[in-house]
DSSP file (Angstrom, degrees, kcal/mol; ACC not computed):
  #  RESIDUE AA STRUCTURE BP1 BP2  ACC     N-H-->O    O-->H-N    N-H-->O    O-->H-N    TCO  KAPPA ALPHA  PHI   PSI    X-CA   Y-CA   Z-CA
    1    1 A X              0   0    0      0, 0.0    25,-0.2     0, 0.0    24,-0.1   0.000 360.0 360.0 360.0 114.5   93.1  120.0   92.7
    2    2 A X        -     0   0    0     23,-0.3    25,-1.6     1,-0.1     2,-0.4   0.066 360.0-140.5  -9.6 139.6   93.3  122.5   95.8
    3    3 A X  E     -a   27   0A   0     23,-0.2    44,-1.4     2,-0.0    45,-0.8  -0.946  18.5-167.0-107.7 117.6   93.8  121.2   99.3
    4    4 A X  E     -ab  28  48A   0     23,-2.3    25,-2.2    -2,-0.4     2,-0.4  -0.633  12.8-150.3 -87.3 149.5   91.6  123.3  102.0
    5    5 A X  E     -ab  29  49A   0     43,-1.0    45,-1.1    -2,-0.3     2,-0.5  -0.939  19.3-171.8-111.4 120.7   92.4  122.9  105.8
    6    6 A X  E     -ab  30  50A   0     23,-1.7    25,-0.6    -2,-0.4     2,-0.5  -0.936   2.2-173.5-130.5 129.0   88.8  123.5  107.5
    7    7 A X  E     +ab  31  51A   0     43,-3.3    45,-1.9    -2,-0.5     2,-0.6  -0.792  22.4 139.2-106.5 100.0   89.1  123.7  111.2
    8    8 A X        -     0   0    0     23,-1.0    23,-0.1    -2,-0.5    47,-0.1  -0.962  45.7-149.2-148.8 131.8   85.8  123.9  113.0
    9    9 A X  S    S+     0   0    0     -2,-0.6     2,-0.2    45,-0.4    -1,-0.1   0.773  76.3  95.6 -89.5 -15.7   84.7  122.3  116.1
   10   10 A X     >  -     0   0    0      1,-0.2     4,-0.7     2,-0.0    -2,-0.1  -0.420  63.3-160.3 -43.6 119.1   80.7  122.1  115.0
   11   11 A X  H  >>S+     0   0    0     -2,-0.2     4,-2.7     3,-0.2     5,-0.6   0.846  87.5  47.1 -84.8 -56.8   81.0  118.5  113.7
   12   12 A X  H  >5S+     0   0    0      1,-0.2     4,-3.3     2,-0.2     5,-0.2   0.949 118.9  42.5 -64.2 -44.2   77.5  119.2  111.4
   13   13 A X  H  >5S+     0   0    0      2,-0.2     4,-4.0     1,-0.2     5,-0.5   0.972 110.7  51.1 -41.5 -71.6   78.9  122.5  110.2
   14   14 A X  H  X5S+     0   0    0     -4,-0.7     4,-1.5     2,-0.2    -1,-0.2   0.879 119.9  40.6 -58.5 -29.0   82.5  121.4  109.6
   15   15 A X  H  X5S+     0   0    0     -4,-2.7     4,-0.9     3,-0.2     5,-0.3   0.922 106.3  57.7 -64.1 -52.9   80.9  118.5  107.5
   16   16 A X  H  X<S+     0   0    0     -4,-3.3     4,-1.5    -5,-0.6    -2,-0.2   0.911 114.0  39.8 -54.3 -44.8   78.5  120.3  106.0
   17   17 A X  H  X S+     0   0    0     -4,-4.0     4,-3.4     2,-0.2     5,-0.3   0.948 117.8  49.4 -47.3 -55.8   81.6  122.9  104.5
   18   18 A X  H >X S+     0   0    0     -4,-1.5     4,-2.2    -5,-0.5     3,-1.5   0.925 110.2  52.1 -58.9 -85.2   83.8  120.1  103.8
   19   19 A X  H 3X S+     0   0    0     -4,-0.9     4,-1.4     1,-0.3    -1,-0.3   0.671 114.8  39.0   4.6 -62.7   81.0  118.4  102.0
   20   20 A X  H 3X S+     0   0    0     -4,-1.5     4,-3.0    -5,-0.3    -1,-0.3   0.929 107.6  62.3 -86.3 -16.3   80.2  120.9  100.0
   21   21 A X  H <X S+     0   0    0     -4,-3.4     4,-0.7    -3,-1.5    -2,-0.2   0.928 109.8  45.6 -43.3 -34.3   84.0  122.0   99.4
   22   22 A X  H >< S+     0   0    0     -4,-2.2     3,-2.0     1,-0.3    -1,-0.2   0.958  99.4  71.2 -65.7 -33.0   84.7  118.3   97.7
   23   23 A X  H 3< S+     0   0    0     -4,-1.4    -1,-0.3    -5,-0.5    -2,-0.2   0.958 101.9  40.0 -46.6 -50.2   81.5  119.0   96.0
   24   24 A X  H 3< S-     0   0    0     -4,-3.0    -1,-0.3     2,-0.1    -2,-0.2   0.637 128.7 -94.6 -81.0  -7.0   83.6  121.6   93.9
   25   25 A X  S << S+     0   0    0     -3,-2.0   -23,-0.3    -4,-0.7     2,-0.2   0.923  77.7 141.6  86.9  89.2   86.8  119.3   93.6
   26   26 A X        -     0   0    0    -25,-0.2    -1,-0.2   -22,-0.0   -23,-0.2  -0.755  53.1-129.7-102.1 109.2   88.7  120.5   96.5
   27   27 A X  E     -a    3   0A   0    -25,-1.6   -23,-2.3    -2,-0.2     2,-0.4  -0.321  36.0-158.4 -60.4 146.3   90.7  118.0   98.7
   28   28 A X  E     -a    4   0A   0    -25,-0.2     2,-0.3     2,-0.0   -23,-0.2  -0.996  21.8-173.9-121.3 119.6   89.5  118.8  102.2
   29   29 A X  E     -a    5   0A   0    -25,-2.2   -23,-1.7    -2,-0.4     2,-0.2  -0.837  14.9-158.7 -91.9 147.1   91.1  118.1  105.6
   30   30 A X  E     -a    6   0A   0     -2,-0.3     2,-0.3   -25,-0.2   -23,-0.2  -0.873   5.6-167.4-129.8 164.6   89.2  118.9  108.8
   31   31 A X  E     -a    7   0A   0    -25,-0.6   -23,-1.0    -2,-0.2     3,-0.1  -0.693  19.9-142.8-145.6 175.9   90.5  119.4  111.8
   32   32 A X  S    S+     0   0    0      1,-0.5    24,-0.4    -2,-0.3     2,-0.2   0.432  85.1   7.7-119.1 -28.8   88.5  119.6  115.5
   33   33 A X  S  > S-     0   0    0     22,-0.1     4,-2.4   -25,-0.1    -1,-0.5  -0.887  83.1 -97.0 172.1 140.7   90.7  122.4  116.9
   34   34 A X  H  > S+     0   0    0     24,-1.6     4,-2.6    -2,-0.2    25,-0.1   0.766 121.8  58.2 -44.7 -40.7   93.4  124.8  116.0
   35   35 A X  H >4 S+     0   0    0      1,-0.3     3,-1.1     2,-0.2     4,-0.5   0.920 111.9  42.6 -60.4 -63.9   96.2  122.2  117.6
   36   36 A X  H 3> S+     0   0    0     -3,-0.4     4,-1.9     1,-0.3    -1,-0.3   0.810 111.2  60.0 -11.9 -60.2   94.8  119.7  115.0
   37   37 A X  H 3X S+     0   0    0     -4,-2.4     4,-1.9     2,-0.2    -1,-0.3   0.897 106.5  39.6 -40.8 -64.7   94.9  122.7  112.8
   38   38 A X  H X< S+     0   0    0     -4,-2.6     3,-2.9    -3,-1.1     4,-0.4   0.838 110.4  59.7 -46.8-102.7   98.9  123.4  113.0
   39   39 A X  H 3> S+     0   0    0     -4,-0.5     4,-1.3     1,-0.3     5,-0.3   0.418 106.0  49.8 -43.7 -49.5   99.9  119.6  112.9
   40   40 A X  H 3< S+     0   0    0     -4,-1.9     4,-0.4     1,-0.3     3,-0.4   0.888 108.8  47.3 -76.9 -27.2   98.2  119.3  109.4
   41   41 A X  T << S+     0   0    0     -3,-2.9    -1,-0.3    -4,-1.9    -2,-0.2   0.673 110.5  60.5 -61.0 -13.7   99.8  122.3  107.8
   42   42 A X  T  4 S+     0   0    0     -4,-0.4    -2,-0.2    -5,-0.2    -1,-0.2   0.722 121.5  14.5 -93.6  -9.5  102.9  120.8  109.2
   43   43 A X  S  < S+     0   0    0     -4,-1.3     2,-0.3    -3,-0.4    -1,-0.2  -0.016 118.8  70.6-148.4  31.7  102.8  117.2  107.3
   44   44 A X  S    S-     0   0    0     -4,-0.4     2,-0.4    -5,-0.3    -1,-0.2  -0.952  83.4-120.1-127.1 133.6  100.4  118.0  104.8
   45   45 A X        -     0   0    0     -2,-0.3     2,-0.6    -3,-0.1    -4,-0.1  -0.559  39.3-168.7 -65.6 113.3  100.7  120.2  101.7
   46   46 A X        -     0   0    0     -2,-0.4   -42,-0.1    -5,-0.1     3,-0.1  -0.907  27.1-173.5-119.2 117.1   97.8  123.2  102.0
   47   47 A X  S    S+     0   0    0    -44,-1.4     2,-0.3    -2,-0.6    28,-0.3   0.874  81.0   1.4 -73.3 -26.3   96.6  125.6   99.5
   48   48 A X  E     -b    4   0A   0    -45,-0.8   -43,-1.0    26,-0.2     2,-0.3  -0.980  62.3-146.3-105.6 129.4   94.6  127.2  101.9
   49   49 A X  E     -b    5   0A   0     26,-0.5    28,-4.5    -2,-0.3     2,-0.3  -0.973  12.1-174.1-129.0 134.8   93.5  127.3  105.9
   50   50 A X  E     -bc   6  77A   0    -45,-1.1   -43,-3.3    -2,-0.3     2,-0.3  -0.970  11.2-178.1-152.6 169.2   90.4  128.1  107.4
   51   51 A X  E     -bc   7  78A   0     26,-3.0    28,-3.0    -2,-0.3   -43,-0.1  -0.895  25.1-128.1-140.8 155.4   89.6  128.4  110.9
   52   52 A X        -     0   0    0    -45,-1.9    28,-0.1    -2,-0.3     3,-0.1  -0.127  18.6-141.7 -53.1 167.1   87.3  129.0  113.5
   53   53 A X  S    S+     0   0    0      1,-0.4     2,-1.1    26,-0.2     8,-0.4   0.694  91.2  41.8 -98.1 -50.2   87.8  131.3  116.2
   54   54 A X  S    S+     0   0    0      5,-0.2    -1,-0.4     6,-0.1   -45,-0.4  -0.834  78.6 144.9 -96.6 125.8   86.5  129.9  119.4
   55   55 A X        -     0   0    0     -2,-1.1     2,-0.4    -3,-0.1   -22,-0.1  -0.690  50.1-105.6-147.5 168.8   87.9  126.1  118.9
   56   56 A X  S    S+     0   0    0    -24,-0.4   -21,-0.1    -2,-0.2    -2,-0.0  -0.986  95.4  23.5-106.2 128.1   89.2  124.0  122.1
   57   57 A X  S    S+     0   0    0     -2,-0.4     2,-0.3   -24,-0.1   -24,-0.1  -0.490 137.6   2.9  64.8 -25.3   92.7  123.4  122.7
   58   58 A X  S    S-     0   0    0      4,-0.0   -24,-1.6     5,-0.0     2,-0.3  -0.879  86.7-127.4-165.7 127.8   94.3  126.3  120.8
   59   59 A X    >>  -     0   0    0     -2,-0.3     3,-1.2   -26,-0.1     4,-1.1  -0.699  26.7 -96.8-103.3 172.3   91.9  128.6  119.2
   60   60 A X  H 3> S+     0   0    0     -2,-0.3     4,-1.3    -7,-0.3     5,-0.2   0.659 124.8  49.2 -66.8 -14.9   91.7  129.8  115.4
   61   61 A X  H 3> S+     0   0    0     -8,-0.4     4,-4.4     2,-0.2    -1,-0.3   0.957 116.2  47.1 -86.8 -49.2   93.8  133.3  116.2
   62   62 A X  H <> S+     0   0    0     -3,-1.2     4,-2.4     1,-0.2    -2,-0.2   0.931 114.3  41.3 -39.4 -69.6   96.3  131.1  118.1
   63   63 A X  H  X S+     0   0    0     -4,-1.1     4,-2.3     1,-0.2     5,-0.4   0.754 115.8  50.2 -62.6 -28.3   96.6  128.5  115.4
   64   64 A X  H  X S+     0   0    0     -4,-1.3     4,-2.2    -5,-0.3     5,-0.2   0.928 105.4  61.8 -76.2 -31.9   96.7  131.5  112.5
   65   65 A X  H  X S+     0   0    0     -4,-4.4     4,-1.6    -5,-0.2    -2,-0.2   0.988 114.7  33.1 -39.8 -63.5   99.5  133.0  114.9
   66   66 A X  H  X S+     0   0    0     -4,-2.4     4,-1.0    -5,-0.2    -1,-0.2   0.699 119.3  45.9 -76.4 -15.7  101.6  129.7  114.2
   67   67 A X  H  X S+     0   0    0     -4,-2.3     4,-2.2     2,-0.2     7,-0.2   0.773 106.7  57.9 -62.8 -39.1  100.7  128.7  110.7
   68   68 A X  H  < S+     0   0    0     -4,-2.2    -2,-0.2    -5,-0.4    -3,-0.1   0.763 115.9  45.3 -73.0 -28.3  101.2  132.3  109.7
   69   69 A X  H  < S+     0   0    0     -4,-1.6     3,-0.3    -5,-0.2    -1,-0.2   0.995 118.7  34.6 -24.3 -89.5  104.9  131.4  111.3
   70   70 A X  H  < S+     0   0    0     -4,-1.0     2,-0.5     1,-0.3    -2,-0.2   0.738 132.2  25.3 -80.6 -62.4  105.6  128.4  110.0
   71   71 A X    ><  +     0   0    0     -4,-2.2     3,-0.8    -5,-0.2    -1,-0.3  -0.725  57.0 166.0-106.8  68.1  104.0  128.6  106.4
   72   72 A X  T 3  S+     0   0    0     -2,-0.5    -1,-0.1    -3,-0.3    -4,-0.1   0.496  77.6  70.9 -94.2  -3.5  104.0  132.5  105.6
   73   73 A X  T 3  S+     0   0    0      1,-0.1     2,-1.0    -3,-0.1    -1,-0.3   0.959  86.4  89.5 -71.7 -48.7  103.3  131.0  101.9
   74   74 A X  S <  S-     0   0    0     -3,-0.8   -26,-0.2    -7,-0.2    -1,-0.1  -0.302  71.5-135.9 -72.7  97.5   99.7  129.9  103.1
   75   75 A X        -     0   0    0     -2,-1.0   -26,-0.5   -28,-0.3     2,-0.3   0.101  19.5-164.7  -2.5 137.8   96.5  131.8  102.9
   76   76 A X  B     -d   98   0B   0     21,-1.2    23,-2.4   -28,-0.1    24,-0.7  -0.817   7.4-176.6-149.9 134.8   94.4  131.7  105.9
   77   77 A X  E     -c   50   0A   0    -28,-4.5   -26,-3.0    -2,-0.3     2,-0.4  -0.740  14.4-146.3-110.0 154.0   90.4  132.8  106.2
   78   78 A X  E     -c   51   0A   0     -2,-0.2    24,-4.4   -28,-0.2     2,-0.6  -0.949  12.5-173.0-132.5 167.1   88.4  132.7  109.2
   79   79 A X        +     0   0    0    -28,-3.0     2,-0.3    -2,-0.4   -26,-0.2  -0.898  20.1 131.7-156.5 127.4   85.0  132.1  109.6
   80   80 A X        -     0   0    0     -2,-0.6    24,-1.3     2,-0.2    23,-0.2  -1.000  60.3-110.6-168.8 148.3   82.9  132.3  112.6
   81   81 A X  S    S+     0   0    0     -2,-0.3     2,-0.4    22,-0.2   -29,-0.0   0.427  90.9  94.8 -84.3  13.2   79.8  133.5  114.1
   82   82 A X        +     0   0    0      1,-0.1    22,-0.3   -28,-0.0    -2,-0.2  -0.946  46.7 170.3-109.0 151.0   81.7  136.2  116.2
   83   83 A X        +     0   0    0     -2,-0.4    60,-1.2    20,-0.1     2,-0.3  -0.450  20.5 134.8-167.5  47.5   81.4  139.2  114.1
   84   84 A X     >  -     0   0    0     58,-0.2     4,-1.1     1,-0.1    60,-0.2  -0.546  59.5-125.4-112.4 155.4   82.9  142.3  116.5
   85   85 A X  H  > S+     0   0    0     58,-0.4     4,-0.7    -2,-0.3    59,-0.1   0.805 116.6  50.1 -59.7 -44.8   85.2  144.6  115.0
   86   86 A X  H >> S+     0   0    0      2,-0.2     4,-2.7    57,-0.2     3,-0.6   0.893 101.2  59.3 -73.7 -40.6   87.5  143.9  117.5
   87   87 A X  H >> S+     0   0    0      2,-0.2     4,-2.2     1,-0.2     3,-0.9   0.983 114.8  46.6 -52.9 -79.5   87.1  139.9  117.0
   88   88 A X  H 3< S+     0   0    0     -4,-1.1    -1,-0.2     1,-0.3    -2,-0.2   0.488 109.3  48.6 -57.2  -9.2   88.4  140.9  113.1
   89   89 A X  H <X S+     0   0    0     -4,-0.7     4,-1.3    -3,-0.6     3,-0.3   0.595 106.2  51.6 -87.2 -29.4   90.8  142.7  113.9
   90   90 A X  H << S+     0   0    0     -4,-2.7    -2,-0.2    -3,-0.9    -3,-0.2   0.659 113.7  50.7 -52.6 -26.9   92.4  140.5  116.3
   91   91 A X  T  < S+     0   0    0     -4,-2.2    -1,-0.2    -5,-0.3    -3,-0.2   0.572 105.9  54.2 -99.8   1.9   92.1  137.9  113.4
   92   92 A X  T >4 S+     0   0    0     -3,-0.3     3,-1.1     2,-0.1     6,-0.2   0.635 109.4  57.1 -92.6 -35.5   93.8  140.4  110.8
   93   93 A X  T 3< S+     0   0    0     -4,-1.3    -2,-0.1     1,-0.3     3,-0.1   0.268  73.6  87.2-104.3  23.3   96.5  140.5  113.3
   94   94 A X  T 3  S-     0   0    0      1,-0.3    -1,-0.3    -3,-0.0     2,-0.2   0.577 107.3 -48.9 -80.7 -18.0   97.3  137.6  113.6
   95   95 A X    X   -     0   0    0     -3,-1.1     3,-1.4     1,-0.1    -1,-0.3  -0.764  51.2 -90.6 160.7 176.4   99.8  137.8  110.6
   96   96 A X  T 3  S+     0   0    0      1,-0.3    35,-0.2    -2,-0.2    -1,-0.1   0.790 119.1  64.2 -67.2 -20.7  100.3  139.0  107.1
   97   97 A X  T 3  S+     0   0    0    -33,-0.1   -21,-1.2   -22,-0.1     2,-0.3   0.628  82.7  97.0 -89.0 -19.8   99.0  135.4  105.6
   98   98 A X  B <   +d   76   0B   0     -3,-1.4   -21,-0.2    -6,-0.2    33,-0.1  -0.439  43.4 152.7 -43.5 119.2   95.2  136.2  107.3
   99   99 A X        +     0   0    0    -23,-2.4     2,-0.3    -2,-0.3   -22,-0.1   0.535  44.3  30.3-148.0  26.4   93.6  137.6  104.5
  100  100 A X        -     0   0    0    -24,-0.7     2,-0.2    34,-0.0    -1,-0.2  -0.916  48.0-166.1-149.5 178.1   89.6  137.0  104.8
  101  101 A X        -     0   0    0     -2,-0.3   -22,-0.2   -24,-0.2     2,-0.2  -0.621   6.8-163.2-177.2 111.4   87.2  136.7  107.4
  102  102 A X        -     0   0    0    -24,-4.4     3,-0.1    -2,-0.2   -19,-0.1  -0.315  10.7-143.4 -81.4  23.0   83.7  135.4  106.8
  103  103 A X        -     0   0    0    -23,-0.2     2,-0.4    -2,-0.2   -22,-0.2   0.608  36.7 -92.1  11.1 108.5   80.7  135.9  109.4
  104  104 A X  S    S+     0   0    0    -24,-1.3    -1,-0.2   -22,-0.3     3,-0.0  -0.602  98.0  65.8 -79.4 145.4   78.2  133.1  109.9
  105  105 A X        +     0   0    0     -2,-0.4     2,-0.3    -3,-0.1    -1,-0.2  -0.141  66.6 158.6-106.7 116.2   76.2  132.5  109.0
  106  106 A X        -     0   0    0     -4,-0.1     2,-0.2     2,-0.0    -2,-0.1  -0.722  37.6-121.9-106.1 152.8   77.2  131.6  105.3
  107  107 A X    >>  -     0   0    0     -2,-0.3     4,-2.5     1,-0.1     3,-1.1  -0.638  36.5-114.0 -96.1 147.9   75.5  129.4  102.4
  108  108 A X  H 3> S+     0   0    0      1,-0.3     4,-1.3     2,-0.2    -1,-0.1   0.745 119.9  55.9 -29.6 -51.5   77.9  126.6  101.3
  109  109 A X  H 3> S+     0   0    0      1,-0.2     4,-1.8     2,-0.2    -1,-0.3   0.779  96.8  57.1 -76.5 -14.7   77.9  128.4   98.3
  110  110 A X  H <> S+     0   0    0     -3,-1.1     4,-1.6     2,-0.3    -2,-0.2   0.844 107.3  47.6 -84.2 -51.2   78.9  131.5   99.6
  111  111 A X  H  X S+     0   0    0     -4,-2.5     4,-1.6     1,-0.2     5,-0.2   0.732 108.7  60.9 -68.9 -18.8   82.3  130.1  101.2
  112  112 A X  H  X S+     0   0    0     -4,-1.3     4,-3.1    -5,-0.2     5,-0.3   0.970 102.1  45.1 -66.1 -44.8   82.8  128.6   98.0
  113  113 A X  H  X S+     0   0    0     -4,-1.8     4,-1.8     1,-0.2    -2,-0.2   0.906 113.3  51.6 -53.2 -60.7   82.9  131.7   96.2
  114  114 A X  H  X S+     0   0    0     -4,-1.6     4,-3.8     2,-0.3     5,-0.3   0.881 112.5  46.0 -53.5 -45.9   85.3  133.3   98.8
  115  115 A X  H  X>S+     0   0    0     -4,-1.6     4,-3.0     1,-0.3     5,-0.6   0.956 112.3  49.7 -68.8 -44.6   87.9  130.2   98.6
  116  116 A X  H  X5S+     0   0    0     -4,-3.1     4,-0.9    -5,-0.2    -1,-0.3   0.834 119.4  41.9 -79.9 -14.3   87.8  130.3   94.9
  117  117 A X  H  X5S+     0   0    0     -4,-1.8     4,-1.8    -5,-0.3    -2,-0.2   0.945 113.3  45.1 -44.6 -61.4   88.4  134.1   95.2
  118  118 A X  H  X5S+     0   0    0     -4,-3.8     4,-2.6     1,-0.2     5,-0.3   0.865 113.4  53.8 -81.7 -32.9   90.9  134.4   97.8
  119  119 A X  H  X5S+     0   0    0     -4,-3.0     4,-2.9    -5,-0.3    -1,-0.2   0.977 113.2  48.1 -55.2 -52.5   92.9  131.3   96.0
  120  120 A X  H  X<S+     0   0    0     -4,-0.9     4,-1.1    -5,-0.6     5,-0.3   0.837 113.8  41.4 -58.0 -32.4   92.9  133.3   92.6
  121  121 A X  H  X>S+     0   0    0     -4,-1.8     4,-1.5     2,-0.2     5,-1.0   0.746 107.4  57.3-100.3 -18.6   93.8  136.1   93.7
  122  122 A X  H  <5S+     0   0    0     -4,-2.6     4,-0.4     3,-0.2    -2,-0.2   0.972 116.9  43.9 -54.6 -50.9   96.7  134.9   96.1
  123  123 A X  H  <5S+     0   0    0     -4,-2.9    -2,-0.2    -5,-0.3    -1,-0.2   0.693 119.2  35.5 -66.4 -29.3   98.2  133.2   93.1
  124  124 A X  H  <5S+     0   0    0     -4,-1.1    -3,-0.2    -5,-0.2    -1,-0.2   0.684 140.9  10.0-102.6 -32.8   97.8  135.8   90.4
  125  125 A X  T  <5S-     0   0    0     -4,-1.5     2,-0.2    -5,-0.3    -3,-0.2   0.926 102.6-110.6-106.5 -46.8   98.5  139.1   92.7
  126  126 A X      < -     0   0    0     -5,-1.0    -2,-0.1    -4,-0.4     4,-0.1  -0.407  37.5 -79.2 138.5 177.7   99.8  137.8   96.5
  127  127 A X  S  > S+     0   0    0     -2,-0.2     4,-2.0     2,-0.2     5,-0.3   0.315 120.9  69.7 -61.6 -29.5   98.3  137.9   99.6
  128  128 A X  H  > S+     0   0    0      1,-0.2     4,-1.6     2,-0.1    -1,-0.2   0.847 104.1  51.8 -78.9 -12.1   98.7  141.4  100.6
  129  129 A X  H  > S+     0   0    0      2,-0.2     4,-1.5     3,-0.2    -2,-0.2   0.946 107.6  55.3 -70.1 -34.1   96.1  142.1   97.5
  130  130 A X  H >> S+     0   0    0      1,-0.2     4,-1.5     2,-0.2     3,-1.2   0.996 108.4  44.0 -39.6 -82.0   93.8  139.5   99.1
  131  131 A X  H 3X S+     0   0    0     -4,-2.0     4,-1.6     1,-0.3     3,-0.5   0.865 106.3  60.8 -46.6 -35.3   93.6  141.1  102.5
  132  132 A X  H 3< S+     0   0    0     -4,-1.6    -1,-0.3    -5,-0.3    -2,-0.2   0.859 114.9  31.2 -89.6 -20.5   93.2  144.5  101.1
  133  133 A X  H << S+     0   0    0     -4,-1.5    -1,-0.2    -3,-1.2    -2,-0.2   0.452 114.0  60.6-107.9  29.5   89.7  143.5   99.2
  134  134 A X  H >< S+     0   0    0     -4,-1.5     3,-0.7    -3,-0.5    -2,-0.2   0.784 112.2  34.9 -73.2 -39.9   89.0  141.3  101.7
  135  135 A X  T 3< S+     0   0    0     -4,-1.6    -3,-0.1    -5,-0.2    -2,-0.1   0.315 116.9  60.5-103.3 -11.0   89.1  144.6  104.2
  136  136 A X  T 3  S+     0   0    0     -5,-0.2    -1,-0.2    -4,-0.1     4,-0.2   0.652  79.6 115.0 -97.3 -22.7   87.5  146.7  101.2
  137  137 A X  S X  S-     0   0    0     -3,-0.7     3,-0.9     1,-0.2    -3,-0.0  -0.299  70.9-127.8 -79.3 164.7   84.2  144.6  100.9
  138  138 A X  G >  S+     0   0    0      1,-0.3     2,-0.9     2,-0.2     3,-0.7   0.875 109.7  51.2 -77.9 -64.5   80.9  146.2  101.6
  139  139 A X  G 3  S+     0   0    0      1,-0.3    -1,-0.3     2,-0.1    -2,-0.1   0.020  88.0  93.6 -89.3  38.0   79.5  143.4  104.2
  140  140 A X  G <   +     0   0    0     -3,-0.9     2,-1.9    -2,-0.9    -1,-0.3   0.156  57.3 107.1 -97.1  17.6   83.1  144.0  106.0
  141  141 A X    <   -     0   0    0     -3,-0.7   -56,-0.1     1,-0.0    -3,-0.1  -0.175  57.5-178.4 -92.3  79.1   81.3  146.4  108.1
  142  142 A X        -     0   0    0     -2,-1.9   -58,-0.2     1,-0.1   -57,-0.2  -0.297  30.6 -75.5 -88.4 162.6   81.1  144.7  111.2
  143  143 A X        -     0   0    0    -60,-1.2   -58,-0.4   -59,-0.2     2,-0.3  -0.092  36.6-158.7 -45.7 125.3   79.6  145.3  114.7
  144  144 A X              0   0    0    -60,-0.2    -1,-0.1     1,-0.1   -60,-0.0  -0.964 360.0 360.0-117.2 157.5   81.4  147.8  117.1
  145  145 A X              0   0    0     -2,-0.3    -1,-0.1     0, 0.0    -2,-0.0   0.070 360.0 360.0-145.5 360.0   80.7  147.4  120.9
């Protein structure tokens, strides 16, 4: 069974994900904030991370900076109502293990789809394949200001 990392400081949100993740037989850890975030890739085994952006205490580009360290094996998506070009490119460059980025608002089913993607395809191609049809899809076309 997977383990997903979901870090999101919306308590009904971050339940509501988690919730539905288990729903699909995925172990779930939540986290409150990116520091939270780090600590559990660091004494827990994770197939996956995903993170907010705007968190308190370290936010989700912060926390992908140091996972993306630490663990260059682990995936990491983000998913967040900020939806700027520049917001998604800042979160692409946060290291070579980014390799999705979601825009909320998303159905429960809709992040399922994405996790059980981005898992398959880390495992059967790598990660740099991820990121590159993560960066290829249609509704990657995001707001420039």
């Amino acid at each position: 069974m997977p383990t997903v990392l979901y870090a999101e400081d919306d308590r009904d949100c971050r339940e509501l994900f988690a919730f539905t993740l288990r729903l699909h037989e995925y172990n779930v850890y939540e986290a409150i904030n990116g520091a939270q975030a780090v600590q559990i890739v660091r004494d827990e085994p994770v197939d996956l991370v995903i993170l907010d952006v705007r968190m308190p205490m370290m936010t989700g580009y912060d926390a992908a900076r140091m996972i993306a360290g630490e663990a260059p094996h682990i995936p990491i998506m983000f998913l967040s109502a900020k939806g700027l070009q520049r917001e998604v490119q800042t979160a692409f460059g946060c290291g070579p293990t980014v390799v999705d980025y979601l825009v909320k608002p998303v159905s429960p089913d809709q992040l399922v789809g994405r996790v059980d993607r981005v898992l398959q395809v880390s495992r059967t191609a790598g990660l740099e394949a991820v990121r590159r049809e993560s960066l290829a899809r249609e509704e990657n076309v995001y707001v420039q200001c």
